[in-house]
C-alpha positions in Angstrom: 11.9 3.9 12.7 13.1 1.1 15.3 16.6 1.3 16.3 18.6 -1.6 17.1 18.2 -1.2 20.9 14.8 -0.7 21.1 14.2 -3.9 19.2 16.4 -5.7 21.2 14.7 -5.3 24.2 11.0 -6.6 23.2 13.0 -9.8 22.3 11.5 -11.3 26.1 8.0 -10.9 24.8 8.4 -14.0 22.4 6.6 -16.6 24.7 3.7 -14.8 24.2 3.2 -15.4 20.3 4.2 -19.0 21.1 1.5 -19.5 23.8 -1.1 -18.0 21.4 0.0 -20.2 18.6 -0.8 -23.2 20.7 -3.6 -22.1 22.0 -5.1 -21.4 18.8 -4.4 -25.0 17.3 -5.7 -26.4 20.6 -8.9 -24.9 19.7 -8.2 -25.9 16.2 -8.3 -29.4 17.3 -11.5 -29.0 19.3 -13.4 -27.7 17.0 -13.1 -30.6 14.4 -13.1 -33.4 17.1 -16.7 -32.1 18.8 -18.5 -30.9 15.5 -22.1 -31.4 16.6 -21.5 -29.6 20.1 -24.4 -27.1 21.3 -24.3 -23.9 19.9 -23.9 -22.5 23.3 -20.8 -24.4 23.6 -19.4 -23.2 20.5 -20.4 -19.5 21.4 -18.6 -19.8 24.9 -15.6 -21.5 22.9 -15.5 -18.4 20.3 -15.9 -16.0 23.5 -12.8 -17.4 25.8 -10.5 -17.6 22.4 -11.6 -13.7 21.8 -11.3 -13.2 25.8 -7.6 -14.4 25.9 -6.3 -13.2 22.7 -7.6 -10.0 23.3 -5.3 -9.8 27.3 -2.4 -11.4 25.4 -2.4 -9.5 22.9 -2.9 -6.0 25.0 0.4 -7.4 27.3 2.2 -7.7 24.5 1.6 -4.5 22.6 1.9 -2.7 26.2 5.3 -4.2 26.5 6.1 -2.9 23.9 4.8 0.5 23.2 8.5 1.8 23.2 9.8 -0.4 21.9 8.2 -1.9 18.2 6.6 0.8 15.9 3.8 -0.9 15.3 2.5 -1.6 18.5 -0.5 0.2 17.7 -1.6 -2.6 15.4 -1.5 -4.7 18.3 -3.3 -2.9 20.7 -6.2 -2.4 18.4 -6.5 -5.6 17.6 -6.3 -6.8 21.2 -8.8 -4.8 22.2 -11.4 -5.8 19.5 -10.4 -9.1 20.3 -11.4 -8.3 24.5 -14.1 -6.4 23.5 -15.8 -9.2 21.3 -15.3 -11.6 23.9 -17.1 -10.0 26.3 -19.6 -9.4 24.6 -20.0 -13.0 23.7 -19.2 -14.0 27.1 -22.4 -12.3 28.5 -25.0 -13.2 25.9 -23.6 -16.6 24.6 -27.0 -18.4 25.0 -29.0 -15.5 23.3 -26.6 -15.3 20.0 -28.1 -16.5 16.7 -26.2 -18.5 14.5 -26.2 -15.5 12.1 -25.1 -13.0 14.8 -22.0 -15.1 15.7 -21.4 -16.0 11.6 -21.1 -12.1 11.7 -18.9 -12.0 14.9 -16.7 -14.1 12.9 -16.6 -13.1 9.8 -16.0 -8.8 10.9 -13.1 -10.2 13.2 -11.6 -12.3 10.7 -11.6 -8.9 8.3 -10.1 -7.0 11.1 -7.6 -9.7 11.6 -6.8 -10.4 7.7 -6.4 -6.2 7.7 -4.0 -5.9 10.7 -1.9 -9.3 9.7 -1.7 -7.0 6.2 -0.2 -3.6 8.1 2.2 -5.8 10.3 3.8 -7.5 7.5 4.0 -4.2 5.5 5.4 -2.8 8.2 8.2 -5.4 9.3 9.4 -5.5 5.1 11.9 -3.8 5.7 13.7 -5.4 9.2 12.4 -9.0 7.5 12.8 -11.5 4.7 9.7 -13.2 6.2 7.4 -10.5 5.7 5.5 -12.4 2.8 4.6 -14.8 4.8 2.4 -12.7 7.3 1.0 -10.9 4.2 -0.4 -14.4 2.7 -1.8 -15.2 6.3 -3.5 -11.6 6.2 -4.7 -12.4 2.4 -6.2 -16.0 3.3 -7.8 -14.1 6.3 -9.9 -11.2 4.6 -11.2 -13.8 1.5 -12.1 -16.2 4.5 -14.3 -13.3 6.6 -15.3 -12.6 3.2 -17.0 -16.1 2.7 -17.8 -15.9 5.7 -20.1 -12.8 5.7 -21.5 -13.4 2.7 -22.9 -16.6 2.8 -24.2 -16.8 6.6 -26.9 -19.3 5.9 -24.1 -22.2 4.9 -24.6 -23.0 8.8 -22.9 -23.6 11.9 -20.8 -26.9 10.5 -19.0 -24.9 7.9 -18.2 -22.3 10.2 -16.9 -24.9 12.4 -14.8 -25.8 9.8 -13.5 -22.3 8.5 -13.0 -21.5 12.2 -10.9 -24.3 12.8 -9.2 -23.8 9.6 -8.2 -19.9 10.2 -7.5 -21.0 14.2 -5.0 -23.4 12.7 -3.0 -21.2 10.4 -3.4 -18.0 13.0 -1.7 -20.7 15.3 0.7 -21.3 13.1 1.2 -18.0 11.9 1.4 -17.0 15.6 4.4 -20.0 16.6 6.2 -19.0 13.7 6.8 -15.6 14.9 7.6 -16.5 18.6 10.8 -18.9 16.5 12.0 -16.4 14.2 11.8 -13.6 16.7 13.5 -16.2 19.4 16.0 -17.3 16.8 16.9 -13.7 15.8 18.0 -12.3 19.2 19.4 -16.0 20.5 21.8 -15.6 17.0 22.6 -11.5 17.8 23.1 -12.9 21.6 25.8 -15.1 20.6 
């Protein structure tokens, strides 16, 4: 179990939830404006978004490895997220459609999965806790849609893409306030 003081000192990493929330809607955004970009450009898009979620999310779970219980979660998850991006960073030209559809749709799962242990596991220092478990919900029947039907083509996936960047965004800049909010109330 956290104790108070251990909690209170992973307060700092806050920014980095923030920055990934608006990272993730830039991308969001980009997505929807430049539909009928190459599907090279799409795959180098998909790879940098893995890329850098993947090194903010290690920092972050590194930080806190003493500090948060479940930093585990976010160390895995960081490190599918580098791992993925690497892998699309060096082939991005060679990539089906299909291949990528299935990028997508097993990280999604993984995501939907880990945004489900996270909110079961802050229940009980959190009211908000429901709201990370809908996020994780709308994940998992998203990569399910996504894996299933792979030959909808590249413009829905554009569109589910943008749709699950947005509310991981969101999801993401929600956490950075409350967590920002919390320890700026305790400080006072």
């Amino acid at each position: 179990m956290t104790n108070y003081s251990n909690v209170r000192k992973s307060h700092g990493s806050w920014w980095a939830f923030l920055l990934m929330g608006i990272l993730l809607i830039i991308f969001s955004i980009l997505l929807i404006l430049y539909p009928i970009a190459s599907f090279a450009a799409l795959a180098m898009l998909f790879s940098i978004g893995f890329f850098i979620s993947g090194i903010f999310e290690i920092i972050f779970s590194l930080n806190n490895k003493n500090t948060i219980d479940s930093w585990g979660w976010y160390l895995v998850g960081g490190i599918l997220d580098l791992f993925l991006g690497i892998i699309l960073l060096c082939n991005p030209i060679t990539l089906s459609a299909q291949i990528l559809v299935l990028f997508i749709g097993l990280w999604l799962l993984f995501r939907g999965i880990n945004s489900i242990g996270i909110s079961l596991e802050t229940k009980n220092y959190s009211s908000d806790w429901g709201f990370l478990l809908i996020f994780g919900i709308l994940e998992v029947i998203i990569s399910f849609i996504i894996v299933i039907f792979p030959p909808i083509g590249i413009g829905t996936i554009i569109i589910w893409s943008s749709m699950v960047a947005l509310f991981l965004g969101i999801m993401n800049i929600y956490i950075a306030i409350r967590v920002k909010k919390f320890f700026t109330k305790l400080d006072e």
